[in-house]
Rosetta silent file (secondary structure, phi, psi, omega in degrees, C-alpha in Angstrom):
SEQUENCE: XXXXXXXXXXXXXXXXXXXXXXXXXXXXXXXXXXXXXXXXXXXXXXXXXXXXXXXXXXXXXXXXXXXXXXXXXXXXXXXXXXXXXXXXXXXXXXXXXXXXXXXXXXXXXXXXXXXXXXXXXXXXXXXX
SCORE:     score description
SCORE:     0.000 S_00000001
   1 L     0.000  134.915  167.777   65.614   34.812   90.090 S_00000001
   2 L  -133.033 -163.678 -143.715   68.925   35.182   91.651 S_00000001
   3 L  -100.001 -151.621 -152.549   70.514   38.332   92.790 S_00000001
   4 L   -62.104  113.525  178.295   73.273   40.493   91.641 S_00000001
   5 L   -56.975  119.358  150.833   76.121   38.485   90.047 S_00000001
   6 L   -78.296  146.522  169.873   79.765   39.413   91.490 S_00000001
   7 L   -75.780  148.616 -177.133   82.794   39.068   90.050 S_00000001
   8 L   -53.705  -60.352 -143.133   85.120   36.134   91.790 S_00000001
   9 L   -66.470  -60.209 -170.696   88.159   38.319   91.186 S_00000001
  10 L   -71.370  -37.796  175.813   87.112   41.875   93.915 S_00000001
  11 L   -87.527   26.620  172.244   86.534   39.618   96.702 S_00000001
  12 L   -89.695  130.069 -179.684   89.584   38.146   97.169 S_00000001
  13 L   -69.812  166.904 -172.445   91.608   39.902   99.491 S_00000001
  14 L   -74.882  162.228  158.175   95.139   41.662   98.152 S_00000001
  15 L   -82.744  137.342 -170.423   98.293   39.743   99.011 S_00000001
  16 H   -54.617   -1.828  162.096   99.992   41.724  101.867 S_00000001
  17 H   -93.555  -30.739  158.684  102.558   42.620   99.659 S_00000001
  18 H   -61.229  -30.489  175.554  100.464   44.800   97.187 S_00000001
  19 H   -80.270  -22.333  151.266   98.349   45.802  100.365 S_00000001
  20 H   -62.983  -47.589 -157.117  101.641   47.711  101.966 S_00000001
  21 H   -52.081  -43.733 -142.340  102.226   49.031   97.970 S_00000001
  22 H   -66.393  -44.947 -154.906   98.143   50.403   97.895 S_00000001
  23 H   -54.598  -37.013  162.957   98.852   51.563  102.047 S_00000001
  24 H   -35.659  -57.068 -167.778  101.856   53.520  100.903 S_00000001
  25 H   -72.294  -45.554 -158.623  100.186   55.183   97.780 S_00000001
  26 H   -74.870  -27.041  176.478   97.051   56.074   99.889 S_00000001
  27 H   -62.552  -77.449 -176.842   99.580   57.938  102.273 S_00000001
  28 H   -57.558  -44.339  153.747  101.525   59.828  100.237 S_00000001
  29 H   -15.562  -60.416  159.918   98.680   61.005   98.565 S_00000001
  30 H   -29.934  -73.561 -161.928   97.206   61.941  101.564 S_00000001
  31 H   -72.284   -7.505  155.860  100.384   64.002  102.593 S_00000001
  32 H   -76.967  -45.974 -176.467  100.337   65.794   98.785 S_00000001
  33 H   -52.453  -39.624 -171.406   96.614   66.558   98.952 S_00000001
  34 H   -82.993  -53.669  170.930   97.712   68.889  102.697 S_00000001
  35 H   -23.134  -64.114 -163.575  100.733   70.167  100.926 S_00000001
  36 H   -63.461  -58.110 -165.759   98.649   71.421   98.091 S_00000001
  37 H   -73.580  -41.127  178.533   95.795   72.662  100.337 S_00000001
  38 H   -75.984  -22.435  163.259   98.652   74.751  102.404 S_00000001
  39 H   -69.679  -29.666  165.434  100.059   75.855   99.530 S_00000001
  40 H   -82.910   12.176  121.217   96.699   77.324   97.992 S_00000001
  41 L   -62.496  -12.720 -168.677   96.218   78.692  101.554 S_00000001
  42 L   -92.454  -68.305 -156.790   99.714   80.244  101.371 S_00000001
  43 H   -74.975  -57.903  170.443   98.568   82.046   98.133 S_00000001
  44 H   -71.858    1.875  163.523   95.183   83.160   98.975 S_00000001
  45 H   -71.111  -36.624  178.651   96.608   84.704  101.981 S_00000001
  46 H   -61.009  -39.995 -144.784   99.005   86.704   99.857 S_00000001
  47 H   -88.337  -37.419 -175.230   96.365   87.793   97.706 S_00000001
  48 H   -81.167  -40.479  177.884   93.987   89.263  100.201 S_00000001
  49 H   -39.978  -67.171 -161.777   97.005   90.606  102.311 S_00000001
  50 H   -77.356  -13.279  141.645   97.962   92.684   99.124 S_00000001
  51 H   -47.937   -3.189 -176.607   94.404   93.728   98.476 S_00000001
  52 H  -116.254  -30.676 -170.942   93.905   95.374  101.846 S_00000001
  53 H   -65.934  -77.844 -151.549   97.541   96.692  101.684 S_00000001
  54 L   -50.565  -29.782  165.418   96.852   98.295   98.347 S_00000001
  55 L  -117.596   46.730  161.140   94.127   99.684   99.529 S_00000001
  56 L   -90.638  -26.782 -174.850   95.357  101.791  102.331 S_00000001
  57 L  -103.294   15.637  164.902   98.341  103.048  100.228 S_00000001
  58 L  -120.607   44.912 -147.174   95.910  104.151   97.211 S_00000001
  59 L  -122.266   94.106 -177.275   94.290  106.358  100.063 S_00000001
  60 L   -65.284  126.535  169.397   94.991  110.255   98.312 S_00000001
  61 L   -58.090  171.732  176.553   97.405  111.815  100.462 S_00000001
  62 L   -77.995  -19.868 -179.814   95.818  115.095  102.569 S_00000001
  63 L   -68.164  -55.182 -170.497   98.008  117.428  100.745 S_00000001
  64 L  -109.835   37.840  139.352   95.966  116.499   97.678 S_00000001
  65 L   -54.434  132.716  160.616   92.254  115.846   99.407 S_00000001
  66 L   -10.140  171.311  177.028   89.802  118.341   98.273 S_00000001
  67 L  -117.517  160.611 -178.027   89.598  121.489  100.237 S_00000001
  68 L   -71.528  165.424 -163.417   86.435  121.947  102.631 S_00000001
  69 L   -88.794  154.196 -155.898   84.026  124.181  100.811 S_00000001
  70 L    75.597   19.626 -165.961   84.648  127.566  101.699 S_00000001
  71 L  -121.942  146.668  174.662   88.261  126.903  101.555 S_00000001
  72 L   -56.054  160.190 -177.704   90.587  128.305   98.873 S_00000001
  73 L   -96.310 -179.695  160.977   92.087  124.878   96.657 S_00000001
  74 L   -56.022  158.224 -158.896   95.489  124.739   96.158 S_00000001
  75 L  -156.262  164.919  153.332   97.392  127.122   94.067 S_00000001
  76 L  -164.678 -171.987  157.283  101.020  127.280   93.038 S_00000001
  77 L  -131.455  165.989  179.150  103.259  128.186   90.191 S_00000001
  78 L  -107.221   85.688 -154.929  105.425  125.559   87.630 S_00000001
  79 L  -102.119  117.997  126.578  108.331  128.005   86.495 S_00000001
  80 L   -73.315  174.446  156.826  109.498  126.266   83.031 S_00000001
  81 L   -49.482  127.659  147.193  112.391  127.328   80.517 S_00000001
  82 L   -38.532  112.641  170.705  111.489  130.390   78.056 S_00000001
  83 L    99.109  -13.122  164.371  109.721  129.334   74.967 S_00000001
  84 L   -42.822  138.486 -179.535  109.247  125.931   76.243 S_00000001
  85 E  -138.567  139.038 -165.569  105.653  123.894   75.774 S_00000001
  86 E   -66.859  116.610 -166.799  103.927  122.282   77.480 S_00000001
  87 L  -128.844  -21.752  148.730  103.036  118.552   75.406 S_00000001
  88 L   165.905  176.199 -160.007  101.456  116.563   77.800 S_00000001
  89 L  -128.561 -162.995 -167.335  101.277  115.819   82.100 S_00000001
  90 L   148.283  115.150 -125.302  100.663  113.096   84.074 S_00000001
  91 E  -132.620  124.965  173.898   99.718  113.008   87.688 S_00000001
  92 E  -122.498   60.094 -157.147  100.911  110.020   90.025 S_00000001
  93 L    76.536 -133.920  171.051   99.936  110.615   93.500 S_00000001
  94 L   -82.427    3.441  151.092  101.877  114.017   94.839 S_00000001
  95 E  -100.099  132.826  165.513  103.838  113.599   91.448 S_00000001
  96 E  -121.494  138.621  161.844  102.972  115.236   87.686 S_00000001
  97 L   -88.680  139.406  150.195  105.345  114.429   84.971 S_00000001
  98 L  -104.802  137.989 -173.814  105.604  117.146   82.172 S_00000001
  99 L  -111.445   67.541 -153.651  106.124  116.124   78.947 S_00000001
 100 E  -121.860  153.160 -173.580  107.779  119.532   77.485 S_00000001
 101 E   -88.398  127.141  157.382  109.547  120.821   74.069 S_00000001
 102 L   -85.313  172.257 -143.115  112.066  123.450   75.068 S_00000001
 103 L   -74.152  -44.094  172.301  112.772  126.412   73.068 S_00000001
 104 L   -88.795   22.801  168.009  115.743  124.373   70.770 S_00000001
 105 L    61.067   57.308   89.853  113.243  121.615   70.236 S_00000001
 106 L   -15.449  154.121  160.892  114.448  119.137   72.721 S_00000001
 107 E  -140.501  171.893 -171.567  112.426  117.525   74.640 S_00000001
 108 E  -153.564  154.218  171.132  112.450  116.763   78.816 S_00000001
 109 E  -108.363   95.182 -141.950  110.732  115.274   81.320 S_00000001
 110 E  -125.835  106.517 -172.630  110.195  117.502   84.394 S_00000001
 111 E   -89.810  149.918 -173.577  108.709  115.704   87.478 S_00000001
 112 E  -127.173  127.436  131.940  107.142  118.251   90.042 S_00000001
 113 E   -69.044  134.796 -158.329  105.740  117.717   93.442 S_00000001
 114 L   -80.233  -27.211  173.761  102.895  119.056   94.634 S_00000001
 115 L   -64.458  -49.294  164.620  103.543  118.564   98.329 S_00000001
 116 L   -49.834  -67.250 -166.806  106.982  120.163   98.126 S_00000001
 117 L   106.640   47.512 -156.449  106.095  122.672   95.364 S_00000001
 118 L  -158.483  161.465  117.606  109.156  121.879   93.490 S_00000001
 119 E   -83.015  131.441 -166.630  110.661  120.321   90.926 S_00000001
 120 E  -125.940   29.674  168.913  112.392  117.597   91.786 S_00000001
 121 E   163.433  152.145 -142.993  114.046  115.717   88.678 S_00000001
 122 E  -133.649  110.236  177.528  114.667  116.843   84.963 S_00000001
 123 E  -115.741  150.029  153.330  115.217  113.229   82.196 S_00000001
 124 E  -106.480  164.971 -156.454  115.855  114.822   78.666 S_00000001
 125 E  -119.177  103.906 -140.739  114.651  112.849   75.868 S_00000001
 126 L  -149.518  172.177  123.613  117.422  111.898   73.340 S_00000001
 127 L  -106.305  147.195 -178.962  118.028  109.217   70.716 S_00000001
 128 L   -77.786    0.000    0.000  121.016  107.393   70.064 S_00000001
């Protein structure tokens, strides 16, 4: 029996000019693979960064926390236009949008704040 046959050809060493080409290749490789890894390190920093950020600023201001029990909730008034209706709301934080038909069947968009207690911008609703 004899043992494993090798090929002639892989044990010959490279000529020292192909063995700078391979030394070259193995480098810059090298120095893309740590680019690459700092750049995906770069990225997943951002990502968790804006995941802790978001969620301190989606935190419900105190103005709009529940009230302790025994405590009256909040209360105001919304003073629209006469004859105007109400068509739908939308609540964003300390802002609701109204979505309302005035009386000459227009329509507007009337953002309120709840922390002020105001309105505090009026878009009308037009086509060209």
């Amino acid at each position: 029996m004899s043992g494993p046959q090798t090929d002639p050809q892989e044990e010959k060493p490279l000529d020292p000019a192909a063995e700078r080409v391979r030394r070259k290749l193995v480098r810059f490789m090298a120095i893309n693979l740590g680019i690459l890894f700092l750049a995906l390190m770069a990225v997943v920093a951002a990502l968790v960064y804006k995941a802790m950020k978001s969620n301190d600023t989606a935190q419900m201001p105190a103005s709009m926390a529940a009230p302790p029990s025994g405590q009256e909730p909040l209360a105001g008034d919304i003073v629209l236009p006469v004859g105007s209706r109400l068509v739908s709301q939308s609540l964003s934080g300390t802002r609701l949008a109204l979505d309302v038909e005035l009386s000459d069947g227009s329509r507007s968009i009337f953002v309120y704040d709840t922390v002020e207690g105001r309105i505090v911008g009026r878009f009308a609703v037009r086509t060209q």
